[in-house]
C-alpha positions in Angstrom: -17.7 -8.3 -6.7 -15.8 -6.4 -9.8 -15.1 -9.1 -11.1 -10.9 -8.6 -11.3 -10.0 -10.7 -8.3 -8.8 -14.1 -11.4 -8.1 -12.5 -13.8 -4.2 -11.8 -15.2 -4.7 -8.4 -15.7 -6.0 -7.2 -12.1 -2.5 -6.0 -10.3 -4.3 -5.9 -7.0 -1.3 -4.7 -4.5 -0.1 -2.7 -7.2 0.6 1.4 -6.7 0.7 4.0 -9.4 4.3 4.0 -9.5 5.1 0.5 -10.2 1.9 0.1 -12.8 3.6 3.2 -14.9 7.2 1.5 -15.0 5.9 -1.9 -15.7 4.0 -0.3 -19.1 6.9 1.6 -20.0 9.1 -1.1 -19.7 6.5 -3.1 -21.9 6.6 -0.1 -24.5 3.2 -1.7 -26.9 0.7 0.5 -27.6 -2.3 -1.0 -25.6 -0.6 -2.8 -23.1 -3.3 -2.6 -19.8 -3.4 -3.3 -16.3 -5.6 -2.6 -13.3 -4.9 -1.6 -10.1 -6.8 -0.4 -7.1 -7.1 3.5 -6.9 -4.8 5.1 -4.3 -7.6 6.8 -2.7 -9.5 3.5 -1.8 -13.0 5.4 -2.5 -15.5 3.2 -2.8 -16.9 5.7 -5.8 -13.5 4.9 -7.4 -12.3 2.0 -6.5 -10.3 0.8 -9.5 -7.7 2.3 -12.1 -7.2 1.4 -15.6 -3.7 1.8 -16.4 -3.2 2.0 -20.6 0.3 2.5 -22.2 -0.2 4.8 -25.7 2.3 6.6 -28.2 5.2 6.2 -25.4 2.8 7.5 -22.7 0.9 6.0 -19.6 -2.7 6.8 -18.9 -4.0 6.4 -15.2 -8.3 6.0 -15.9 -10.8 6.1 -13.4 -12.9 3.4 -12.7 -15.7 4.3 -10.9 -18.3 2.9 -9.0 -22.2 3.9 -9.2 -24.1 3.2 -6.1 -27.8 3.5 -7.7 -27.3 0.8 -10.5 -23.8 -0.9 -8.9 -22.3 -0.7 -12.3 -18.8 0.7 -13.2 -18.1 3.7 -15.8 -14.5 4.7 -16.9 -13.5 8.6 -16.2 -15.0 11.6 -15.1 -19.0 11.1 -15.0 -20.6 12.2 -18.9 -23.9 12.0 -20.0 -24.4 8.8 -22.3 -21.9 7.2 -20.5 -21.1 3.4 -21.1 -22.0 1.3 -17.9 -20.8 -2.2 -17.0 -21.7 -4.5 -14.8 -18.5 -5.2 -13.6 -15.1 -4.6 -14.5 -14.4 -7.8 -16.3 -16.7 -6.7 -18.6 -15.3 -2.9 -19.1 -11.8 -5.0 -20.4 -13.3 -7.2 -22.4 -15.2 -4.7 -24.4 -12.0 -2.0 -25.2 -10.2 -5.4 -25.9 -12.9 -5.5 -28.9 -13.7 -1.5 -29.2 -11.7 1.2 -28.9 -10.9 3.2 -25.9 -10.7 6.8 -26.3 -7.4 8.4 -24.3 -7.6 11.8 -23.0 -4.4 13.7 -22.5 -5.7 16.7 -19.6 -2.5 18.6 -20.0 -1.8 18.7 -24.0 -6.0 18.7 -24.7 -5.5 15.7 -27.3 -7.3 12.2 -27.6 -6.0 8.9 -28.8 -7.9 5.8 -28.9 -6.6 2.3 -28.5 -7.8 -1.2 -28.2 -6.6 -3.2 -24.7 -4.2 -5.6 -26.4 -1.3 -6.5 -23.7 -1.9 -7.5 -20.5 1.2 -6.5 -18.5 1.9 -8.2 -15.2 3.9 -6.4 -12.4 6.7 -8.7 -11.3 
């Protein structure tokens, strides 16, 4: 278990759509949800969704098999690994998160600060 199934800021029957309009209608930088990936893929099977600078980022949570912990994005070298997504909020609610913009080539970072919930 990821850990998400309590917690305020798991949006579990939530689709990309309605994530992005609930963080824009929040409109603070750092407002979060998750929501299950569209693809249901087991190696993926969460999304963080982070509002930033008037923008919302869909992030990859995936899952790895061999250790069953959970990494954010596309898989680095020296990633950070969690043991469960609980524990992937609660550290970018202390430290920030860096935000990648694939079409512009920038990077932001913000902290997880709002927890939005989709009505």
């Amino acid at each position: 278990d990821a850990g998400v199934y309590s917690k305020a800021w798991y949006a579990a029957t939530c689709d990309r759509k309605t994530a992005e309009d609930a963080l824009y209608r929040s409109n603070k930088d750092g407002s979060f949800l998750i929501r299950k990936s569209s693809g249901q893929d087991s190696r993926q099977p969460y999304t963080l969704v982070v509002f930033y600078n008037r923008r919302v980022y869909n992030i990859p949570i995936r899952f790895i098999e061999s250790t069953r912990q959970y990494a954010l994005g596309r898989e680095k070298s020296g990633e950070e690994r969690f043991d469960s997504v609980a524990e992937i909020v609660e550290n970018h609610q202390r430290t920030s998160l860096v935000l990648i913009d694939s079409q512009n080539n920038t990077k932001d970072s913000t902290k997880l600060k709002y927890i939005v919930r989709v009505s």
